[in-house]
ZAFI-776370 format. One record per residue (C-alpha): residue in three letters; chain; x, y, z. Coordinates in steps of 0.1 Angstrom, whole numbers. Each point is the difference from the previous one (the first is absolute). Layout:
BEGIN
MARMI rest kette    xx    yy    zz
MARMI  ALA     A     X     Y     Z
...
END
This chain:
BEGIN
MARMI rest kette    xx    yy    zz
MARMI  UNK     A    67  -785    67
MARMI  UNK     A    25   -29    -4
MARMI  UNK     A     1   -19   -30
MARMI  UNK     A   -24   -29    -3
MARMI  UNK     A     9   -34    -5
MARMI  UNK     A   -13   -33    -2
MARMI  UNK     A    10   -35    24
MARMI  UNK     A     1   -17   -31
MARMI  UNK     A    -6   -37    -6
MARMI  UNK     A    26    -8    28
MARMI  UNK     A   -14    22    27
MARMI  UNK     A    30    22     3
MARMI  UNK     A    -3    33    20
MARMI  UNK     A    21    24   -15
MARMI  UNK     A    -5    26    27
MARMI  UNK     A    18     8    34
MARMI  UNK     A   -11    17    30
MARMI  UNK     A    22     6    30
MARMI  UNK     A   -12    -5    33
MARMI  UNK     A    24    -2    32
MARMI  UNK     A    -6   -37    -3
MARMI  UNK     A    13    -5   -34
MARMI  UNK     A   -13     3   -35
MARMI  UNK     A   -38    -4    -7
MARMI  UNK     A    -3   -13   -41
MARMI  UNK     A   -34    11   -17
MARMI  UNK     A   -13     7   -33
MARMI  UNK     A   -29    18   -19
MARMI  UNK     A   -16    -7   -32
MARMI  UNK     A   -33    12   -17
MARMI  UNK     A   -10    37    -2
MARMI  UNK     A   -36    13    24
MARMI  UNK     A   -12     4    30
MARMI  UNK     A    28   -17    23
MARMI  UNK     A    -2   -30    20
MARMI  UNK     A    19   -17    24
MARMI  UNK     A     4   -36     5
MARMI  UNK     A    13   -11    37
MARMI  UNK     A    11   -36     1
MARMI  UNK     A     0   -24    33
MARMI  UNK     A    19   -24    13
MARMI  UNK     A    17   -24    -9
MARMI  UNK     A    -4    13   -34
MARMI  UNK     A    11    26   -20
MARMI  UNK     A   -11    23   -28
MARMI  UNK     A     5   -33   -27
MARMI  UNK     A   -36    -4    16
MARMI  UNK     A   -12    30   -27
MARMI  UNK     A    12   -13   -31
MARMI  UNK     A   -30    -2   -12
MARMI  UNK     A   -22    21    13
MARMI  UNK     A    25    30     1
MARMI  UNK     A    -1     1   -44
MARMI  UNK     A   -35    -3    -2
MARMI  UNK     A    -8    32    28
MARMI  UNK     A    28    14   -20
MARMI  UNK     A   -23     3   -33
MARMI  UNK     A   -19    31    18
MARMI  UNK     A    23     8    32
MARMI  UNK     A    33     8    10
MARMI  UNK     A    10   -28    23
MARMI  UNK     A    25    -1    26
MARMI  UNK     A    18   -35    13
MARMI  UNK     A    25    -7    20
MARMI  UNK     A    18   -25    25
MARMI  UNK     A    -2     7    41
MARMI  UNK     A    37     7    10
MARMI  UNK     A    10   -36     9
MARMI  UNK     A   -17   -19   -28
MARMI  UNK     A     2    -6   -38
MARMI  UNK     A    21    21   -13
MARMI  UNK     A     4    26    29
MARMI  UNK     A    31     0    21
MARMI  UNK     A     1   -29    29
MARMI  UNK     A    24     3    25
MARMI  UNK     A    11    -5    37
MARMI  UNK     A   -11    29    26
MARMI  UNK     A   -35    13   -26
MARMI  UNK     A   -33    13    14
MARMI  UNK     A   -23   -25   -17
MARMI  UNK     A   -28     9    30
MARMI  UNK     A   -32    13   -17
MARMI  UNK     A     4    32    11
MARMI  UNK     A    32     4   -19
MARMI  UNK     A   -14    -9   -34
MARMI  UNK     A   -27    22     6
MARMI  UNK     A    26    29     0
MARMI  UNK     A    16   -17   -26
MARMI  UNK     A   -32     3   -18
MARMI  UNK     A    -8    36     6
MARMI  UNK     A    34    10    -7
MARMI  UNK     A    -6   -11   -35
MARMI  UNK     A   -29    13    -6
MARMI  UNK     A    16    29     5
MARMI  UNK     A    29    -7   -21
MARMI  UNK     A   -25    -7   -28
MARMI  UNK     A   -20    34     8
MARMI  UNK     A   -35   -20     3
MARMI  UNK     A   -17    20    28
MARMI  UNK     A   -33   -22    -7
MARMI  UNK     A     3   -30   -17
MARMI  UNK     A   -21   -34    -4
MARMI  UNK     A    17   -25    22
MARMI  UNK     A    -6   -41    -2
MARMI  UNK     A    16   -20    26
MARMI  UNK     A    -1   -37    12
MARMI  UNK     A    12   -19    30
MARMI  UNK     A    22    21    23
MARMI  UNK     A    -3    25   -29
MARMI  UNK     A   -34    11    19
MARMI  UNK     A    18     9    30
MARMI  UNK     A    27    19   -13
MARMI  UNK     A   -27    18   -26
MARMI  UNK     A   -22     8    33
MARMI  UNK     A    33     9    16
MARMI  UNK     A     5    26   -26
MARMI  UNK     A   -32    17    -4
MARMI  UNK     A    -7    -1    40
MARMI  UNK     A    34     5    17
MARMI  UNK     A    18     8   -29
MARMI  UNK     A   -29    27    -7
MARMI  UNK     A     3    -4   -41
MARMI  UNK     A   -25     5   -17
MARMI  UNK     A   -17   -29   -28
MARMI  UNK     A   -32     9   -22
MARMI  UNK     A    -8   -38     9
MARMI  UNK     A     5   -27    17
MARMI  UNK     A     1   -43   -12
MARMI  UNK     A     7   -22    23
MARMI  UNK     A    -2   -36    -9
MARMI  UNK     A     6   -32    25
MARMI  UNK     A    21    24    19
MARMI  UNK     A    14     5    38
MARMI  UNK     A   -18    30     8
MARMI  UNK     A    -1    -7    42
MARMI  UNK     A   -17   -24    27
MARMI  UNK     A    17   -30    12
MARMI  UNK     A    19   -10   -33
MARMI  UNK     A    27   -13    19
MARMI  UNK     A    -2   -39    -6
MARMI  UNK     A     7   -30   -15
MARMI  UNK     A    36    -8   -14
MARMI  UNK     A     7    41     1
MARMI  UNK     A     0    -3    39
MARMI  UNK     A    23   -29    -3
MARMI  UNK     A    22    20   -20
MARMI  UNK     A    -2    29    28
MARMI  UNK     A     4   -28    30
MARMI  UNK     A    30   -19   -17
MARMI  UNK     A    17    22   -23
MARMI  UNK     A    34   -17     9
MARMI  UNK     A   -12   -38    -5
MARMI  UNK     A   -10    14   -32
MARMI  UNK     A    25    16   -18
MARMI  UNK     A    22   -33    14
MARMI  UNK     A   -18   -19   -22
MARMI  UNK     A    17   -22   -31
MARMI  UNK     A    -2    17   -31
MARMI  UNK     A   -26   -20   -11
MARMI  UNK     A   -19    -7    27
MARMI  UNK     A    -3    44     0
MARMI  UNK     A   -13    -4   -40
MARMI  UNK     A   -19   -30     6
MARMI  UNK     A   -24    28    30
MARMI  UNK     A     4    29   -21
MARMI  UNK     A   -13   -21   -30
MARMI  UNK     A   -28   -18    19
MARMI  UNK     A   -13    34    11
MARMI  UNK     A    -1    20   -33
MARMI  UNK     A   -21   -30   -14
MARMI  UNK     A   -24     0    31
MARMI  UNK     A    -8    39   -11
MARMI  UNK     A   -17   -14   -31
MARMI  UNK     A   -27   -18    -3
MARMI  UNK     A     2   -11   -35
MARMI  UNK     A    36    -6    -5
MARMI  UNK     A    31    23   -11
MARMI  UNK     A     4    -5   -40
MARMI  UNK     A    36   -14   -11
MARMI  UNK     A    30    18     9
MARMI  UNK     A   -16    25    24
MARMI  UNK     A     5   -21    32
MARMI  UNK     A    38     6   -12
MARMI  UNK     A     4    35    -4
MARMI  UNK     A   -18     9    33
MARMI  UNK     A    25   -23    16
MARMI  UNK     A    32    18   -20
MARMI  UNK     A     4    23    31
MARMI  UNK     A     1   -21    29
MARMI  UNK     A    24   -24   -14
MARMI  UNK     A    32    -5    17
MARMI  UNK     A    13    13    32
MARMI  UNK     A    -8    34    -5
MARMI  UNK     A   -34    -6   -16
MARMI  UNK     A    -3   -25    35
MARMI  UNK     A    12    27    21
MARMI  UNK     A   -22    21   -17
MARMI  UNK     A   -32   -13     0
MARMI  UNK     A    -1    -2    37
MARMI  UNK     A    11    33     2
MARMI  UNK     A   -29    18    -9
MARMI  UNK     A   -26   -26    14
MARMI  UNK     A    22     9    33
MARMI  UNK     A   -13    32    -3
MARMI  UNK     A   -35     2   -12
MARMI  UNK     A   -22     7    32
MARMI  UNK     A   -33     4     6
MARMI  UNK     A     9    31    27
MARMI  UNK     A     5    16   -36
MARMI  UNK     A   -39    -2   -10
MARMI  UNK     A   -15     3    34
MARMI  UNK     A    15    37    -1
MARMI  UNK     A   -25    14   -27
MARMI  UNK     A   -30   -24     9
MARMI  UNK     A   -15    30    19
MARMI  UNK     A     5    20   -31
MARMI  UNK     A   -19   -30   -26
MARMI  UNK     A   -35    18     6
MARMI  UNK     A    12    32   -13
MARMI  UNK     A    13    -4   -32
MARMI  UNK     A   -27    18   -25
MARMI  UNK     A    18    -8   -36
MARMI  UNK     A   -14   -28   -21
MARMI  UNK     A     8   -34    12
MARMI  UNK     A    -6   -30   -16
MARMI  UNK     A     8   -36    17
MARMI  UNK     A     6   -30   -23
MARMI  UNK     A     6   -37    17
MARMI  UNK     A     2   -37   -17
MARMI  UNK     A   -22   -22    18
MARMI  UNK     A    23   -25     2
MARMI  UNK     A    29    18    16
MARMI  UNK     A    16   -22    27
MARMI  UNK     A    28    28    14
MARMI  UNK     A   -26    27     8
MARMI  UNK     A   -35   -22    -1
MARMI  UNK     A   -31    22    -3
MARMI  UNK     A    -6    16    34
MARMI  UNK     A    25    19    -6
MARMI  UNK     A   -16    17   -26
MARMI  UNK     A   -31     4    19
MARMI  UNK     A    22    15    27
MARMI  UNK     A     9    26   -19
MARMI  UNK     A   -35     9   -17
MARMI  UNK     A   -13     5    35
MARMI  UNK     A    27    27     7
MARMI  UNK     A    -2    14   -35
MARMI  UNK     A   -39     1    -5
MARMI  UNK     A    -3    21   -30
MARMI  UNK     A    28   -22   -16
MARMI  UNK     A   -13   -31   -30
MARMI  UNK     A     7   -30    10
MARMI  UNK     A    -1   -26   -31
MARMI  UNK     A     7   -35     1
MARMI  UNK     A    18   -22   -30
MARMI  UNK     A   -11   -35     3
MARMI  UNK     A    23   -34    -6
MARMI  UNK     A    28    24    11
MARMI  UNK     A    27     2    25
MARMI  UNK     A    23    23    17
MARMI  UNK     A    25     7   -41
MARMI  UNK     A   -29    14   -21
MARMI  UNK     A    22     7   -22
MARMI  UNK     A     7   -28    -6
MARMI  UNK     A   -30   -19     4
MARMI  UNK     A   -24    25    -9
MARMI  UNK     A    24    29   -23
MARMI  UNK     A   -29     4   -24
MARMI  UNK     A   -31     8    26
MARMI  UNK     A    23    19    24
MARMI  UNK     A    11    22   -33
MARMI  UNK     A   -39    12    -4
MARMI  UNK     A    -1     8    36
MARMI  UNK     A    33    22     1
MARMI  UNK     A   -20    12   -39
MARMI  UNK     A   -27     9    15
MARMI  UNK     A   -13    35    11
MARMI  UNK     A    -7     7    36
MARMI  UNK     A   -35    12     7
MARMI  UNK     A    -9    37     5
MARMI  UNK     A     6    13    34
END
């Protein structure tokens, strides 16, 4: 397989994958069983840094950005819908020859995971899914704003735009962002572009593209495990209990004092779930 390589200390992905969209970056580090790590929005992999090295002691773990973000191509005319990134995601799992790998996703990352192994039809030896959009009415809050108004939006003065996007990565954590992170999730919605951008995929993010596999939720028979802070403000509880009821034979475990980031507000108990071995079938 290709060479293996690690992000390094300033997140770079060294690796490029072309979709019709424009280049998806990604890297791999670690050696084992594989894993996949599915960011959300408005995030990108930069979420991982830390828990990406430490899976990487005993796993082969794949990152990488959703065309559109971090350090993936953004540009006028993409397919940023779910749907697209859930081709986008089975397309390189086929480019990395993983015909059944662990996958861990968060946020939209649920979607476009569930995308992939329902629609997409690829096949994972498990599933996480933690404070994710998996389906139900998910469409609320500042995101339907962003649907309703796009164009008042990405109007907006330059810093009113950082001034929203800043307000709502903080009101994902419940316990803070430590120094400097606050800044280098904002690095890619700077500017015009990173404006134009950000409102770009929001624009496109629909909950049309999880109420096509709902039907589908009850039949999944791989290991699932569900993993939600407490505390998270952007996808409160029910959610969670949502999906358990559609998933039954799926764990459902709670992390207390938590919000929506457990990376970064709970990196260390959210490592010994993703550690931990699912129970016999």
């Amino acid at each position: 397989m290709r060479q293996k390589s690690s992000p390094g200390t300033d997140w770079t992905l060294g690796e490029e994958f072309e979709t019709p969209d424009g280049v998806v970056r990604w890297s791999v580090l670690g050696s084992g069983d594989p894993v996949v790590l599915v960011h959300g929005t408005p995030y990108s992999s930069l979420l991982w840094r830390d828990i990406a090295p430490a899976l990487a002691r005993t796993r082969t773990v794949y990152v990488f950005d959703h065309l559109g973000f971090g350090q993936s191509d953004q540009r006028e005319g993409q397919d940023l819908s779910l749907a697209a990134h859930a081709r986008n995601l089975a397309g390189l799992l086929d480019h990395w020859e993983l015909p059944r790998p662990s996958v861990v996703a968060h946020d939209i990352g649920g979607a476009v995971a569930l995308r992939t192994l329902l629609l997409e039809q690829r096949g994972f030896r498990d599933l996480t899914l933690f404070d994710a959009v998996s389906g139900g009415a998910w469409e609320r809050g500042l995101f339907r704003l962003f649907l309703e108004h796009r164009d008042v939006f990405e109007r907006l003065p330059d810093y009113a735009h950082e001034a929203l996007v800043a307000s709502h990565l903080r009101h994902a954590t419940h316990v803070g962002l430590r120094p400097g992170v606050l800044d280098m999730f904002l690095a890619p919605w700077r500017g015009s572009a990173g404006q134009a951008a950000f409102y770009r995929q929001y624009s496109q993010i629909r909950q049309s593209d999880t109420a096509a596999y709902e039907h589908l939720l009850g039949t999944m028979t791989l290991p699932v495990r569900l993993v939600w802070g407490r505390e998270d403000r952007i996808l409160p509880p029910q959610y969670a209990e949502w999906l358990h009821e559609r998933v039954p034979h799926a764990e459902l475990h709670w992390i207390e004092g938590a919000g929506h980031l457990l990376q970064e507000d709970a990196p260390g108990r959210l490592l010994a779930h993703l550690t931990a071995d699912f129970p016999p079938a």
